[in-house]
Biotite code that builds the C-alpha atoms (Angstrom):
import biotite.structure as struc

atoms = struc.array([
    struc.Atom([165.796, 72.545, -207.924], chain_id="A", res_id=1, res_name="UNK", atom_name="CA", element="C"),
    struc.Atom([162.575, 74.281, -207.931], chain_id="A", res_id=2, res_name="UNK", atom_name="CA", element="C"),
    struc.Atom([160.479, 73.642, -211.294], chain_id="A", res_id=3, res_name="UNK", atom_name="CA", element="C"),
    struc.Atom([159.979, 77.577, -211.499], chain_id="A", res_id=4, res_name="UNK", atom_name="CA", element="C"),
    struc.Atom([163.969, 77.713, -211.715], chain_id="A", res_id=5, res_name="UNK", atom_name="CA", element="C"),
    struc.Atom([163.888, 75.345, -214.365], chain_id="A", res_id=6, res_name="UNK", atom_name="CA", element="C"),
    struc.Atom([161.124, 76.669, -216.660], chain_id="A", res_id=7, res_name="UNK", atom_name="CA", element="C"),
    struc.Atom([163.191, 79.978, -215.899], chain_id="A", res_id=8, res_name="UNK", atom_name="CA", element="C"),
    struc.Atom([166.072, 78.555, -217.173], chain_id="A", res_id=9, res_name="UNK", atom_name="CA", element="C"),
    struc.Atom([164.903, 76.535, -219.920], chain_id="A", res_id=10, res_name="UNK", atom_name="CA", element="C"),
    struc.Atom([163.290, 80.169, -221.122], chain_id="A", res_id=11, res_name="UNK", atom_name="CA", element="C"),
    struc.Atom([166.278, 82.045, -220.558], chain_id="A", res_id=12, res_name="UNK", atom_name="CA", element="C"),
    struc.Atom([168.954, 79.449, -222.470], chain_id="A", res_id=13, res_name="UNK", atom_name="CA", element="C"),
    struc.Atom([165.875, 79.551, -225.243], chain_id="A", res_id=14, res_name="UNK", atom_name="CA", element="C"),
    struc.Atom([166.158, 83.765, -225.231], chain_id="A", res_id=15, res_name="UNK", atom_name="CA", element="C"),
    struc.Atom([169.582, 84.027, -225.336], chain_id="A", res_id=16, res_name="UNK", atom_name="CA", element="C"),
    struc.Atom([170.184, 80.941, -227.817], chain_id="A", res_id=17, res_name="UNK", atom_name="CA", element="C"),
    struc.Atom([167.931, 83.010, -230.532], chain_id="A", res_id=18, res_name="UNK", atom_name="CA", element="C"),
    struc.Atom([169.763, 85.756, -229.617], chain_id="A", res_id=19, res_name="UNK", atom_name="CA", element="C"),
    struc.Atom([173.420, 84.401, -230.640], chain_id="A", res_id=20, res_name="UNK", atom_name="CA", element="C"),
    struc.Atom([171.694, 83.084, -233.499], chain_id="A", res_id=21, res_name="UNK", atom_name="CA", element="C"),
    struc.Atom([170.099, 86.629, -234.656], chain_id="A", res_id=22, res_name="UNK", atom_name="CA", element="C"),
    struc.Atom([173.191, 87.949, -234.199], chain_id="A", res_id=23, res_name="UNK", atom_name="CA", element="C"),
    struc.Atom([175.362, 85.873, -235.224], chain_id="A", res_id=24, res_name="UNK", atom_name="CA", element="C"),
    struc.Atom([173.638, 85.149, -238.801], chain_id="A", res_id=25, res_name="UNK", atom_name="CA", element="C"),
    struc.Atom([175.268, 85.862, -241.932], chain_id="A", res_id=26, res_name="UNK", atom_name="CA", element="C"),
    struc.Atom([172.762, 88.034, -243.431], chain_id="A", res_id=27, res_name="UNK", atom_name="CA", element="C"),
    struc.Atom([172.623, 92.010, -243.109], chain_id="A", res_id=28, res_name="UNK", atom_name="CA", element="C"),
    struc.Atom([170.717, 92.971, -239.851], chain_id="A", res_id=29, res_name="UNK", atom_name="CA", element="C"),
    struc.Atom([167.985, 95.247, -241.521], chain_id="A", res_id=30, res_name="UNK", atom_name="CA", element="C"),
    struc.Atom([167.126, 91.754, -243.861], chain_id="A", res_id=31, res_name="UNK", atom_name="CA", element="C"),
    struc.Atom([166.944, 89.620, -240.700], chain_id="A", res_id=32, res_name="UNK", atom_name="CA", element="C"),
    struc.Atom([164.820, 92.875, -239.150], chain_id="A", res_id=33, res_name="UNK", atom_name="CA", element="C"),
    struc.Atom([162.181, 92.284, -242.225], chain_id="A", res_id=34, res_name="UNK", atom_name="CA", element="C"),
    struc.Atom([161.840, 88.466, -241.495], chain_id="A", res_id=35, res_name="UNK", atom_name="CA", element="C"),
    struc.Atom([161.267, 88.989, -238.044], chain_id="A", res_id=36, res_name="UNK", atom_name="CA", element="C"),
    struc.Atom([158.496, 91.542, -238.626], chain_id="A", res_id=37, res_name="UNK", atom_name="CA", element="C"),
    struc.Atom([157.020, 89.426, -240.932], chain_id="A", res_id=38, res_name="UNK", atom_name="CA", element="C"),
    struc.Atom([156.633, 86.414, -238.641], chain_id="A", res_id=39, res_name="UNK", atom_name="CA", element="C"),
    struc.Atom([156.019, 88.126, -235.349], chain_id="A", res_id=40, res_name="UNK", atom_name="CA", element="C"),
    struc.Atom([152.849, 90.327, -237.948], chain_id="A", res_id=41, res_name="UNK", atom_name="CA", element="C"),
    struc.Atom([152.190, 86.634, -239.069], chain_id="A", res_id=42, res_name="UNK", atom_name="CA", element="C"),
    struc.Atom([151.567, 85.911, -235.359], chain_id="A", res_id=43, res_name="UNK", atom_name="CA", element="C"),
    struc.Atom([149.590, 89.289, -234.215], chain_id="A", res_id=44, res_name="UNK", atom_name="CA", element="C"),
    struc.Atom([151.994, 91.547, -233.320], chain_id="A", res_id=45, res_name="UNK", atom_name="CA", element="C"),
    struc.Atom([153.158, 94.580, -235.304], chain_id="A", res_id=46, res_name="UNK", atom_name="CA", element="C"),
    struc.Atom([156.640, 96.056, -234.486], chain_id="A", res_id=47, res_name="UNK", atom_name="CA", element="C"),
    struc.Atom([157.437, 99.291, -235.964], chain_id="A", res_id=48, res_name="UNK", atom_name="CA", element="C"),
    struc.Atom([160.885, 100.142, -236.861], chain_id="A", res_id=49, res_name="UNK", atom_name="CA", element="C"),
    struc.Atom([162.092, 102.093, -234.182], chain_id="A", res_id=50, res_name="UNK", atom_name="CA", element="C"),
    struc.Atom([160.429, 99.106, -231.622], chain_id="A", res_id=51, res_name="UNK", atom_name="CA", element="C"),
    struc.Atom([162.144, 96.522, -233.786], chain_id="A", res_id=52, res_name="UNK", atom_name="CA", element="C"),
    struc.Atom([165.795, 98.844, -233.021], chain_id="A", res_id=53, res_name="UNK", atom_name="CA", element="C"),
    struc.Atom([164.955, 98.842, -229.070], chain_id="A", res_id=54, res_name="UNK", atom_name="CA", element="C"),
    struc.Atom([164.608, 95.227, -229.007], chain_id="A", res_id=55, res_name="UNK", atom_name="CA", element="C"),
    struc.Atom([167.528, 94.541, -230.789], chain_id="A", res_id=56, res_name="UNK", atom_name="CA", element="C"),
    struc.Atom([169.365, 96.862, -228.701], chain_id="A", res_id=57, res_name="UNK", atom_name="CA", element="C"),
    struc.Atom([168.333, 95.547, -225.706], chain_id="A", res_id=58, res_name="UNK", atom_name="CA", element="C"),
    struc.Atom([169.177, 91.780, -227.108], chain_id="A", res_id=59, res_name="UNK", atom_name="CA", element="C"),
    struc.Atom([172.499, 93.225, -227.763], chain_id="A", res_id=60, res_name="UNK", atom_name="CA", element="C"),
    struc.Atom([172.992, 94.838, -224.086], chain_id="A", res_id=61, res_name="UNK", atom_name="CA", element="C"),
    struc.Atom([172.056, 91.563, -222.178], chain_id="A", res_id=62, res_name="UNK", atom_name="CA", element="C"),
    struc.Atom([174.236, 89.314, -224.572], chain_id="A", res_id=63, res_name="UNK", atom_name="CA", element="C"),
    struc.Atom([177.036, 91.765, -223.579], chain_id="A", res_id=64, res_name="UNK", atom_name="CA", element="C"),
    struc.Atom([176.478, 91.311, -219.952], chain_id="A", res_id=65, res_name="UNK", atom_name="CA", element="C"),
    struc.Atom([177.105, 87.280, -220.315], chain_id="A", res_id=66, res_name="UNK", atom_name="CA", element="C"),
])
């Protein structure tokens, strides 16, 4: 196996294991919305709501297409 294939994989498993997690977490999605916010704002980068929807959508869409 190329090492590009595994870093892709490693990545990938990573992406969709934090996915499951977020949505698979027992507290209410727009309290699990803030905490993500306020790390990724911790880290740089500012999400605004409607962003913050879209990538949760889009989390949602690939997990469906597993």
């Amino acid at each position: 196996m190329k090492p590009l294939h595994v870093i892709c994989a490693v990545v990938g498993g990573a992406i969709a294991g934090a996915a499951v997690g977020l949505l698979c977490a027992p507290e209410k999605g727009s309290e699990t919305r803030r905490k993500i916010a306020r790390v990724l704002r911790e880290k740089g980068i500012c999400l605004k709501k409607d962003k913050m929807e879209e990538l949760v959508d889009e989390i949602e869409e690939q997990l469906e297409n597993i």
